[in-house]
N, C-alpha and C positions, 0 to 999 in steps of 0.2 A: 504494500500500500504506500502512493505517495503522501508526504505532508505538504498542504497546499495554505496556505495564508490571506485571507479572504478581506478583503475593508468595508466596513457596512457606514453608510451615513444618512444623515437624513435629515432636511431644513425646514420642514411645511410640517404644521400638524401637532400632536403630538411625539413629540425627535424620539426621546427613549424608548415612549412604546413602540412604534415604528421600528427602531433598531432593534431592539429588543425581540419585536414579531419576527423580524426578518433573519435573526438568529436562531429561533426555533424551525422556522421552516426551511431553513438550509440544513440544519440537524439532521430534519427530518428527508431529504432528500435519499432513495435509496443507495448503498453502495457509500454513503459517507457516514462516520464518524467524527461526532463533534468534540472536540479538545477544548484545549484550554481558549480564555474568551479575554482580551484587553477589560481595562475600566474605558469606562464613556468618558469622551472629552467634547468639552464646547471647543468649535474654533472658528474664528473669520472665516466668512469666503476667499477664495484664493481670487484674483483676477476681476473681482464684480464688486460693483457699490449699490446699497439699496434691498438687500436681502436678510433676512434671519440669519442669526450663526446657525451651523452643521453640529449635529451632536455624531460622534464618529466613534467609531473601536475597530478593532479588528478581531475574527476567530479565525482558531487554529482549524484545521480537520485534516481528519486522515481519509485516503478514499481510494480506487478502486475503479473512479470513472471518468475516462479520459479529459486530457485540459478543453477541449473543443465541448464537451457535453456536458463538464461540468458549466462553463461560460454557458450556454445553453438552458442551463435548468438555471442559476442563478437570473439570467433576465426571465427567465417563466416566474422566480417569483417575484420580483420589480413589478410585471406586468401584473399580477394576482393583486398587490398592494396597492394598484394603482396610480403605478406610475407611468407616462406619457410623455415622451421624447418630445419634444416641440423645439427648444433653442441649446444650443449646446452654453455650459454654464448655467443654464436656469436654474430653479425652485425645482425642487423632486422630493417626493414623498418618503421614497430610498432610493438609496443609490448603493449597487453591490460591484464591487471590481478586484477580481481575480488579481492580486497581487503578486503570489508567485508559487511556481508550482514544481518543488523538489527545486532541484537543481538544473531544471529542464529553461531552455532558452527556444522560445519559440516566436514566432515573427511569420502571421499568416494574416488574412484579410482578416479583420475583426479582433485577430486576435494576438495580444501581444505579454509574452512572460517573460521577466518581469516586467510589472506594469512602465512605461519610461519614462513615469514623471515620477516616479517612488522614490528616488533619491533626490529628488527637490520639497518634497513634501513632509512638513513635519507635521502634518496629523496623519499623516501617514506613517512615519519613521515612529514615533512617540509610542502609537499601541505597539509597533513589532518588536520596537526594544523591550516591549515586558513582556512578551510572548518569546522572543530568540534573538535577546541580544547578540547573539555568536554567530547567527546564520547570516553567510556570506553569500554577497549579491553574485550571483550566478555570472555575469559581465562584469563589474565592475570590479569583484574580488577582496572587497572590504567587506567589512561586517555590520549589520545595523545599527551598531550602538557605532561606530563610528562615523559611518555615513551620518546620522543626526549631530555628532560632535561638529562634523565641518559646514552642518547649515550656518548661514548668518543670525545671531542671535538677534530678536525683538520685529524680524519679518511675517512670521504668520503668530497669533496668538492660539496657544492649544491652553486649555482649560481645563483640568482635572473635575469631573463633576463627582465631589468625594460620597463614599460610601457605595458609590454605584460597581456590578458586576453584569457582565455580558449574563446572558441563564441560557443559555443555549444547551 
């Protein structure tokens, strides 16, 4: 089974439940097991003015089903939750993006591991550090906790919403 590294977010709505639903039902996806889950963080939008912050985490899973069908069932549940593509950057209900999968480096239409803004993104970076600080970027050949060391400090704000756990 690979371990694959999932980013859950979500700006409209209820954010936690939303993230939260959407960890259960990637759980429950067949052929995957749910692992360990980041805490929720609040964070800016990246790139946009005029929006809600993102509440974001990342889970772990283990699974069995390939990276093209995992991507595949992950937007089946986008689409179940209710979400709707309309402008790239906009408001989304959830937002799931296949972060990385094993050690696998893939580059096909649609689909890209790891993801190639993940080393610019510290709400990105911030969950996988408490999930796999160690686990080295399949390209780049650093490790997470470092790749976040060399962001610029005080660029994206990530938020710790305390108390909070992924339940997936």
């Amino acid at each position: 089974m690979a371990t694959a590294y999932i980013g859950i977010g979500s700006n409209i709505g209820d954010r936690l439940k939303n993230c939260a639903r959407a960890a259960e039902e990637i759980a429950a996806i067949p052929g995957i097991r749910a692992g360990n889950c980041s805490e929720w963080f609040l964070t800016r939008p990246v790139g946009v003015e005029g929006q809600e912050w993102y509440m974001n985490g990342a889970l772990e899973v283990k699974t069995d089903v390939p990276p093209r069908r995992l991507l595949d069932q992950l937007l089946e549940v986008e689409k179940g939750m209710g979400r709707v593509r309309t402008e790239r950057r906009g408001p989304r209900i959830i937002d799931l993006d296949l972060l990385l999968f094993g050690n696998e480096v893939i580059r096909e239409q649609g689909l890209f591991v790891p993801h190639p803004l993940l080393h610019l993104r510290r709400f990105v970076l911030v969950p996988l550090v408490q999930l796999a600080p160690e686990f080295r970027h399949p390209i780049l050949g650093k490790n997470m906790a470092e790749l976040l060391r060399e962001l610029p400090e005080g660029e994206q704000d990530v938020v710790p919403l305390k108390g909070s756990e992924c339940c997936a």
